[in-house]
RODO-2510 file (C-alpha; in nm, 4 decimals, decimal comma):
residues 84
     n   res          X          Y          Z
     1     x    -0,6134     1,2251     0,3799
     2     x    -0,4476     1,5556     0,3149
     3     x    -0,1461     1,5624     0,0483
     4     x    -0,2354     1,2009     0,0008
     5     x    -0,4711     0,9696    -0,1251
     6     x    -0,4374     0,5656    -0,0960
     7     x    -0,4709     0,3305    -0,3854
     8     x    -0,7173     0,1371    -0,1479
     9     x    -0,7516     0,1665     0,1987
    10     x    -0,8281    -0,1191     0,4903
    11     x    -0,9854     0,0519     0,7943
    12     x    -1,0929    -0,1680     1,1087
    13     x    -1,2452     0,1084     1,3312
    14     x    -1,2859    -0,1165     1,6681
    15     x    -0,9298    -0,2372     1,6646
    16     x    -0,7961     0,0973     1,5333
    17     x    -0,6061    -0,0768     1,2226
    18     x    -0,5819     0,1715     0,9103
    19     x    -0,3848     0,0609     0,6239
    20     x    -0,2605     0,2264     0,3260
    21     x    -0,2700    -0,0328     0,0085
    22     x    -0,0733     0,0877    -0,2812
    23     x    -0,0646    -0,0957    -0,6329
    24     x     0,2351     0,0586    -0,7587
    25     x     0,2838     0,0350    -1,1913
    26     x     0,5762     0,0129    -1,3470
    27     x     0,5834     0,3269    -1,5845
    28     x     0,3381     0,6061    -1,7158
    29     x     0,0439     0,4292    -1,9582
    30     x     0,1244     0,7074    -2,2555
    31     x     0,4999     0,7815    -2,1938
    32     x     0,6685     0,4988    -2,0667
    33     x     0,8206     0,6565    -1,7686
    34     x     0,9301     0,5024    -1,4599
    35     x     0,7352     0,5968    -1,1732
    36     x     0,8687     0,4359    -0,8779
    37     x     1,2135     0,4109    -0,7901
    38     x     1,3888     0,4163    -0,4234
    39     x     1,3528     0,6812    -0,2635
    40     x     1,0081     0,8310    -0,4548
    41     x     0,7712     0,7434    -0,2378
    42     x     0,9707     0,8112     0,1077
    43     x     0,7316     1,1772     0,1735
    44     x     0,4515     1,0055     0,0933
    45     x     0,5042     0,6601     0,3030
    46     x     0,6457     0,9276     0,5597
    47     x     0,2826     1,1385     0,5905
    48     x     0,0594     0,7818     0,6295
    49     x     0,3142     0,6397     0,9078
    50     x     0,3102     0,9459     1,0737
    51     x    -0,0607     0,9101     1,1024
    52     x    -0,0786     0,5918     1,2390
    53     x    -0,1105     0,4228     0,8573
    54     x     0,0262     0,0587     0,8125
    55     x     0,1442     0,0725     0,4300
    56     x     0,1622    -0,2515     0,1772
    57     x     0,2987    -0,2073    -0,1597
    58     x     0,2154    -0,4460    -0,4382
    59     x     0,3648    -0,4215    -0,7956
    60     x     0,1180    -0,4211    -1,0671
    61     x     0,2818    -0,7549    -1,2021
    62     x     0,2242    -0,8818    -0,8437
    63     x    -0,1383    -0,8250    -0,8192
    64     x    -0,1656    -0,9847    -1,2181
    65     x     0,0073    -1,2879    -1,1393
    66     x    -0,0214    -1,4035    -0,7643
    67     x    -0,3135    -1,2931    -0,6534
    68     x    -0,3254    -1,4787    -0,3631
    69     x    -0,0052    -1,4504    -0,2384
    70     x    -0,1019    -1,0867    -0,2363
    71     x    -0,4260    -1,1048    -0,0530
    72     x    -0,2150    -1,3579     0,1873
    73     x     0,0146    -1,0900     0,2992
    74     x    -0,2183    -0,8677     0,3247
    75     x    -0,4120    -1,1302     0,5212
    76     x    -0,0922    -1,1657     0,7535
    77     x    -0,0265    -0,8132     0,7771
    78     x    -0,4329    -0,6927     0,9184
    79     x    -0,3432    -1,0178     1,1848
    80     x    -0,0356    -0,8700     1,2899
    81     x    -0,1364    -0,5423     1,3510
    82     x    -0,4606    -0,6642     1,5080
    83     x    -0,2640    -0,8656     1,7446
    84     x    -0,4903    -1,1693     1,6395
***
């Protein structure tokens, strides 16, 4: 992936779909530190669309409390791009 490695990654090879699925936390386990804010990820979301990478980007409270709603959009977002 070069500079850049996905969280998780959805690949449909036939249809030509690659998306880049990023669980983003809120701060640094051992020093409390922010680690997203605007702007910090705009190199990195850059490189995968310049690829031909979709990108999704879930909050870690998102992923711990609505699961589903989660996998839904995620869901919505492989139709879309599929064209199904």
């Amino acid at each position: 992936f070069g500079l850049y490695t996905p969280d998780f990654i959805y690949i449909d090879k036939v249809t030509g779909v690659y998306i880049d699925i990023e669980l983003d936390e809120p701060y640094v386990y051992n020093t409390g530190e922010p680690t997203h804010y605007q702007g910090y990820d705009d190199k990195r979301n850059q490189f995968f669309l310049n690829n031909g990478w979709a990108i999704i980007r879930f909050s870690e409270e998102q992923i711990i409390r609505h699961p589903e709603s989660c996998c839904k959009q995620l869901a919505e977002l492989i139709t879309y791009l599929r064209g199904d």
